[in-house]
C-alpha positions in Angstrom: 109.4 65.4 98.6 108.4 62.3 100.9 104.9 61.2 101.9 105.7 62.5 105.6 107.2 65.9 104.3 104.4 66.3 102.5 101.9 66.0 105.3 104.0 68.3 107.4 103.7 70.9 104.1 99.6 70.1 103.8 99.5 71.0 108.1 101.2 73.8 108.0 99.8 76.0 104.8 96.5 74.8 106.3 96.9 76.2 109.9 98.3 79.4 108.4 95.5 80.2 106.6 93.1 78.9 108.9 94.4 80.7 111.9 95.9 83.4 109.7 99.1 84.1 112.4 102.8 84.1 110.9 104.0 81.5 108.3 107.4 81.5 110.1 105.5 81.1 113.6 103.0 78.5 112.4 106.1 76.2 110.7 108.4 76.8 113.9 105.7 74.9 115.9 104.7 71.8 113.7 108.3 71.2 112.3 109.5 71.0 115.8 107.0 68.6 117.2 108.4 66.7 114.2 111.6 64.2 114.4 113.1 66.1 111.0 116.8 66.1 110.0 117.9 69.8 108.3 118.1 69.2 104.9 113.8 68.6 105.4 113.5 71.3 107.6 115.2 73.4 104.8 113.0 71.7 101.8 109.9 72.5 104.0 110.7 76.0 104.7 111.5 76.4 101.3 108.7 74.6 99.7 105.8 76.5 102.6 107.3 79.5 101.5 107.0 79.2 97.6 103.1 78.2 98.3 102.6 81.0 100.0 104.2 83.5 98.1 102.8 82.6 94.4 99.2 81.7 95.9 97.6 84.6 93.7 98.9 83.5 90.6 98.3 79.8 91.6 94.7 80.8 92.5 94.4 82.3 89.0 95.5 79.0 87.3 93.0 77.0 89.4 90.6 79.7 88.8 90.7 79.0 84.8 89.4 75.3 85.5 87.0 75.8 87.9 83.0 76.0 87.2 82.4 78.4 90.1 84.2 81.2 92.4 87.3 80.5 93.9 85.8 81.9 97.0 83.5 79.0 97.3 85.8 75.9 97.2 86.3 74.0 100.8 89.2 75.5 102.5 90.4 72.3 102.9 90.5 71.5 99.2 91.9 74.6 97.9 94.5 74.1 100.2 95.2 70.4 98.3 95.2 72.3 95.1 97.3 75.2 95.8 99.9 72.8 96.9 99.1 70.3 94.2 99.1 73.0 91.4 102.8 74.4 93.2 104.4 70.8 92.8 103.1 70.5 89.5 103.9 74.1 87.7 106.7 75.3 89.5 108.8 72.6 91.1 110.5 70.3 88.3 112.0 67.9 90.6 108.6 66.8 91.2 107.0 64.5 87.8 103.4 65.7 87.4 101.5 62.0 87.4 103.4 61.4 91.2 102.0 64.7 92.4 98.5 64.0 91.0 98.5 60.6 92.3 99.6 61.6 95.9 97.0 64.5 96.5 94.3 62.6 95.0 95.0 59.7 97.9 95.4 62.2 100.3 92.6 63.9 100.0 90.3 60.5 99.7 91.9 59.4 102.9 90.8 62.9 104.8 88.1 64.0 103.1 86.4 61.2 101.0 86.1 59.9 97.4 84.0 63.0 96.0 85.9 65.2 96.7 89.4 63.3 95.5 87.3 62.8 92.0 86.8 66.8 92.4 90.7 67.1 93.1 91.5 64.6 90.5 89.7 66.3 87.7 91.3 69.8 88.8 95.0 68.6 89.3 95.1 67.1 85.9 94.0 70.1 83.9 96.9 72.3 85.7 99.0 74.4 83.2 100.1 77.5 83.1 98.1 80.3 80.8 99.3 83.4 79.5 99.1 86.2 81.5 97.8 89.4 79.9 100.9 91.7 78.9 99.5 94.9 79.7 101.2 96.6 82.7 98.0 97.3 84.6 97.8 97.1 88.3 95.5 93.6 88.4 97.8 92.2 85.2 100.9 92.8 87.5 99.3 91.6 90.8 98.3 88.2 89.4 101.5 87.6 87.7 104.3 88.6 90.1 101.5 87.0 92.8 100.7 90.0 95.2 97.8 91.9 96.2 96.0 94.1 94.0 95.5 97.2 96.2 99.1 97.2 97.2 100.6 96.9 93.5 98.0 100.2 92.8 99.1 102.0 95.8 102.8 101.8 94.2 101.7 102.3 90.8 100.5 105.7 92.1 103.3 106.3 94.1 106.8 104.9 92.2 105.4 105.1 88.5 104.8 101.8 86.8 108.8 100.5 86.0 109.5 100.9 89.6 107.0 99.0 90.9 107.9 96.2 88.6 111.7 96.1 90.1 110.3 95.8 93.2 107.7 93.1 92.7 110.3 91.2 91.1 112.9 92.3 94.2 110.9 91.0 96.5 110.3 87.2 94.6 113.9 86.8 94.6 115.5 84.2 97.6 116.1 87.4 100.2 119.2 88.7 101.1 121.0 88.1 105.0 123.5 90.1 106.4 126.2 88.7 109.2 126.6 91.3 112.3 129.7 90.2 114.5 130.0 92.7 117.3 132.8 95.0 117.5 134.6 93.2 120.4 134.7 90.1 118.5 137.8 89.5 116.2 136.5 89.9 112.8 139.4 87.7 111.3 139.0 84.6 113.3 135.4 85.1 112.8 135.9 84.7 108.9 137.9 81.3 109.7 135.1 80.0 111.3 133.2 80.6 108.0 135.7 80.2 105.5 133.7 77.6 103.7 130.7 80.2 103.3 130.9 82.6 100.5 130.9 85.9 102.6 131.6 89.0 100.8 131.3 92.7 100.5 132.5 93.6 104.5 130.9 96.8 105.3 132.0 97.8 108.9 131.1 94.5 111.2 128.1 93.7 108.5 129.0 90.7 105.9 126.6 89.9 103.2 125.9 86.3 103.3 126.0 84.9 99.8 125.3 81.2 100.8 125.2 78.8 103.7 122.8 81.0 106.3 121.6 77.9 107.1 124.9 76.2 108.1 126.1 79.9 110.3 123.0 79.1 112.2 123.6 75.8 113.4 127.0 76.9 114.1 128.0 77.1 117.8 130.0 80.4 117.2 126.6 81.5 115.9 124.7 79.7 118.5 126.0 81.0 121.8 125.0 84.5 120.2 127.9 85.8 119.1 126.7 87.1 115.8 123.1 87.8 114.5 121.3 87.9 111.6 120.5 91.6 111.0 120.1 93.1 107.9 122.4 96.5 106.9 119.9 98.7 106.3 118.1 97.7 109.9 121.8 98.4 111.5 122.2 101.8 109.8 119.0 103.0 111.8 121.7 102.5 115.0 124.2 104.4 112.9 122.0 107.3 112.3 121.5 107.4 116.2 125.0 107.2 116.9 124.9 107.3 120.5 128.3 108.0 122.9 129.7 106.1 125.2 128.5 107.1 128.9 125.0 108.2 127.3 121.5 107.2 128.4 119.4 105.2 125.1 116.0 104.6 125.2 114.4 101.9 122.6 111.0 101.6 122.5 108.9 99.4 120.2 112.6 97.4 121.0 111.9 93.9 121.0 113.3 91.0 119.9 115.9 93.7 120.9 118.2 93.1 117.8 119.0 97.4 117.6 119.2 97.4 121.3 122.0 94.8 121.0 123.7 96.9 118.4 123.6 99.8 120.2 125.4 98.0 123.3 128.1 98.0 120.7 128.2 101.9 120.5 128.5 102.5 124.6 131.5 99.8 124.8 130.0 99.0 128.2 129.5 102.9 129.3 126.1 104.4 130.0 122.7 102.7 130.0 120.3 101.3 127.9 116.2 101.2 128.4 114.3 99.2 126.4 110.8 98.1 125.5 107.8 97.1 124.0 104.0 96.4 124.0 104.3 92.7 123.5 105.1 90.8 127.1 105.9 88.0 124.6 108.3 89.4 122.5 109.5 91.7 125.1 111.0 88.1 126.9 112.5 87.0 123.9 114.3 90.5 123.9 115.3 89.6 127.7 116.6 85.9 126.9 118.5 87.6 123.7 119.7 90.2 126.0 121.4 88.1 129.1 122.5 85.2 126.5 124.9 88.0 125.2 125.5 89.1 128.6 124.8 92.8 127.4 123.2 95.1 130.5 119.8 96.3 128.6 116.9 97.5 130.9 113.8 96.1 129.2 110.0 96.7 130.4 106.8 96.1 129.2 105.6 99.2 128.5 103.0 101.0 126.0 104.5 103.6 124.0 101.9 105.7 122.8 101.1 106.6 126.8 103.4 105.0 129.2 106.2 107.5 131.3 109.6 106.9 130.3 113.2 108.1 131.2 114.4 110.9 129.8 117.3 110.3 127.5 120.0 111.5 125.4 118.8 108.8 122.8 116.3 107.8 121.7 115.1 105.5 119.1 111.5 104.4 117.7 111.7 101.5 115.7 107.9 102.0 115.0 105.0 99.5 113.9 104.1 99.4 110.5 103.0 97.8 107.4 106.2 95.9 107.1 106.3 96.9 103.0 109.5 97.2 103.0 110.8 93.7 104.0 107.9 91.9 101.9 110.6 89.5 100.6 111.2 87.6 103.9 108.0 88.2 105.6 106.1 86.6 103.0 102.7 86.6 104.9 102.4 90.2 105.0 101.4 90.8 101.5 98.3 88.6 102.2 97.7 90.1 106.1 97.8 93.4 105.2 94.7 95.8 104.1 94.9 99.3 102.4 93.2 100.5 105.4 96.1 99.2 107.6 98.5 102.1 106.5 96.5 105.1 107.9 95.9 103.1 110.9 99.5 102.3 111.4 100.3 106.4 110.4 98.2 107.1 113.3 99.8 104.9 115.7 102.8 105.7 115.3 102.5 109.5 114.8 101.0 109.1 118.9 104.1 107.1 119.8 106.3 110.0 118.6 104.3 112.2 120.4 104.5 111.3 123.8 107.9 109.4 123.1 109.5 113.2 122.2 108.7 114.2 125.6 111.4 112.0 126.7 114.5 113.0 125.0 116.8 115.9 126.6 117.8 119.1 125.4 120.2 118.4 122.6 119.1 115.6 122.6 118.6 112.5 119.5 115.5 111.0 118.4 115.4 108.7 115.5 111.9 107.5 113.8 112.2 104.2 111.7 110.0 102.0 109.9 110.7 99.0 107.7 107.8 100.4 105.5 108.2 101.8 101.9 104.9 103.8 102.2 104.9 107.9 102.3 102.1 108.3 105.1 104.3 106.2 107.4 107.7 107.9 106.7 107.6 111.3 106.0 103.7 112.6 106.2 104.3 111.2 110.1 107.8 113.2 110.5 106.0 116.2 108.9 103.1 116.1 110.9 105.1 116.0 114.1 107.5 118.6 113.6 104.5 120.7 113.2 102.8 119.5 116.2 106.7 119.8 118.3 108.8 122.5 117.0 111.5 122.2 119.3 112.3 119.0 116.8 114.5 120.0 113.8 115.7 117.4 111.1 119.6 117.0 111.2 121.3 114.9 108.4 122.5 111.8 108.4 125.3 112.9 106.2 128.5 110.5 107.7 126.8 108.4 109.1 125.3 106.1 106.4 126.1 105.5 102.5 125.2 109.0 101.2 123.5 107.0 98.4 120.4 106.2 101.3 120.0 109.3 101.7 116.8 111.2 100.5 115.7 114.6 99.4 114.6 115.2 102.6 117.6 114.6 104.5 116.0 111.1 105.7 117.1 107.8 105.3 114.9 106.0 102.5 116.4 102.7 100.9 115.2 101.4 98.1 115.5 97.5 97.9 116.1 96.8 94.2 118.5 99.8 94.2 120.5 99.1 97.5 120.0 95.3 97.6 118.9 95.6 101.0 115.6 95.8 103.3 113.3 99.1 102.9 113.7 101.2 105.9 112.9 104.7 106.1 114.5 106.9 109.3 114.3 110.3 110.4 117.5 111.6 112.8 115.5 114.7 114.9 117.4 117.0 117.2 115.9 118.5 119.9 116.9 122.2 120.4 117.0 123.8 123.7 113.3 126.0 124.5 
């Protein structure tokens, strides 16, 4: 990696932990004030997203040479190191004395020649120790580099060999899925990418086993005639299955990537309504929207309180931990807190409360999450069918790989198993009162 790229890398792990939004968000915005051709864009993304997701296991190796608590290093230098100690334990195309010698100037140029003797000194002990074996929960969290609380929680919950497949799962390269709508000619779509290795063609969904980033700066892939989606986040719309000529109501909608896929289910009969919370995302929804020329409603609306339109369909792609997707939302195993899963049980168990009031007799409500966690998949769907009886489960049975579906008649993939994202759903009837 080049002086410049490596500035670019410095700015951006910086301002994400500074300012702690989204790693994807934060590098969007400083690689594109930069003049960067796309192999760089690629090494950068790559590179930004290795730092971040080994940071507790590379805090643990700087930790081992350090005279004092990790906690109490400048932000700013710990930064340096992180990146320094990456280049020089995990990335081989980099020689160690290049690395040393570049972070070292760097951080005498920005922050003077103390602390580059300080970085110096640090950098040059870098090596990799043996983690302890045992499969405890703080063992596991420093090796496969996630929180501690988190690798607990699952501990408790999956037993001890399960956790591990996931924890490795999720520090594999993810996978991407390929949806081409259902008006599109599949065939002369695969001519377009016969130089990509796409295989395993489940309905319109192709598993992309190399060259994502050559579909997206494809025009066919540009003027939106295809999206990224992953299969399991497409078989929520499955489980809906709405008609042609029916009324659908998405809330918590946006960027509006199920809404599009459900455009694909009315063939250009019946209406859909979408929303969400977020004016910001809920226009990026809109643009997505009108750039595929598909007629969806949206509003900016609150979902826990707001009036909606009563529906024949209706689908709440609900807020949460994000736990099941940790492998391309890398950020999240360092934003979230144990405490944020009963918060986000509690949110979203009012959103299908006042959201149930808007689906008709006979009607179809579907509760999703991307989250692996029991209080935000089933304890929620318990807790309201007690609170609305008029709800009753009905199984997805025909409408997804039976394999996804759970004891409890419920969607549930498991991403080492199923080799795709973790998403739980719940397809609820309402019965006539």
């Amino acid at each position: 990696m080049n002086h410049d790229l490596r500035k670019i890398t410095y700015k951006i792990i910086s301002e994400f932990e500074k300012n702690k939004s989204q790693l994807k968000l934060t590098r969007d915005q400083i690689i594109n004030k930069a003049e960067l051709s796309s192999k760089d864009k690629s090494r950068i993304t790559v590179f930004t997203n290795e730092v971040v997701k080994w940071r507790k296991k590379i805090d643990y190796y700087i930790s081992i040479n350090l005279k004092k608590s990790i906690s109490k290093l400048d932000k700013r230098i710990l930064n340096v190191l992180r990146i320094g100690y990456y280049e020089i334990l995990f990335d081989a195309k980099i020689p160690i004395y290049a690395s040393v010698d570049y972070w070292v100037q760097f951080t005498k140029i920005r922050f003077g020649r103390l602390k580059a003797g300080f970085c110096n000194a640090i950098l040059r002990k870098a090596r990799k120790v043996k983690i302890n074996s045992n499969k405890n929960f703080k063992n596991l969290s420093i090796f496969f580099s996630y929180p501690e609380w988190l690798v607990q929680k699952w501990e408790n919950q999956f037993g001890v060999e399960q956790t591990i497949k996931l924890l490795k799962y999720f520090n594999l390269p993810p996978r991407y899925f390929l949806r081409i709508p259902k008006n599109k000619k599949i065939s002369s779509s695969l001519i377009i990418y016969k130089n990509l290795k796409i295989q395993n063609k489940e309905s319109n969904f192709f598993r992309i086993e190399s060259g994502l980033s050559d579909i997206l700066e494809n025009d066919f892939f540009k003027k939106n005639n295809c999206s990224i989606q992953d299969r399991a986040s497409g078989a929520v719309v499955e489980i809906l299955n709405p008609k042609p000529g029916s009324t659908v109501l998405d809330v918590c909608a946006a960027p509006g990537t199920k809404a599009n896929y459900i455009s694909d289910f009315l063939n250009g009969e019946g209406e859909i309504h979408a929303s969400d919370i977020d004016p910001i995302r809920m226009k990026l929804g809109v643009s997505r929207s009108e750039s595929l020329s598909l007629n969806i409603n949206w509003s900016n609306k609150n979902a826990t309180k707001d009036l909606f339109l009563k529906s024949d369909y209706v689908i709440v792609d609900a807020p949460c931990s994000g736990t099941g997707v940790l492998g391309k939302k890398l950020d999240i195993r360092w934003r979230r807190k144990k405490s944020d899963i009963k918060s986000f049980a509690s949110l979203q168990l009012k959103i299908l409360k006042n959201i149930s009031k808007f689906v008709k007799n006979d009607g179809i409500l579907v509760y999703a999450t991307c989250s692996l966690e029991n209080e935000e998949n089933w304890d929620v769907v318990s807790q309201f069918l007690k609170f609305d009886n008029s709800f009753t489960i009905d199984s997805p049975i025909g409408l997804i790989p039976n394999e996804w579906i759970n004891d409890k008649n419920c969607m549930q993939t498991i991403p080492y198993k199923h080799k795709v994202d973790g998403i739980f759903a719940a397809r609820l009837v309402k019965n006539e009162t």
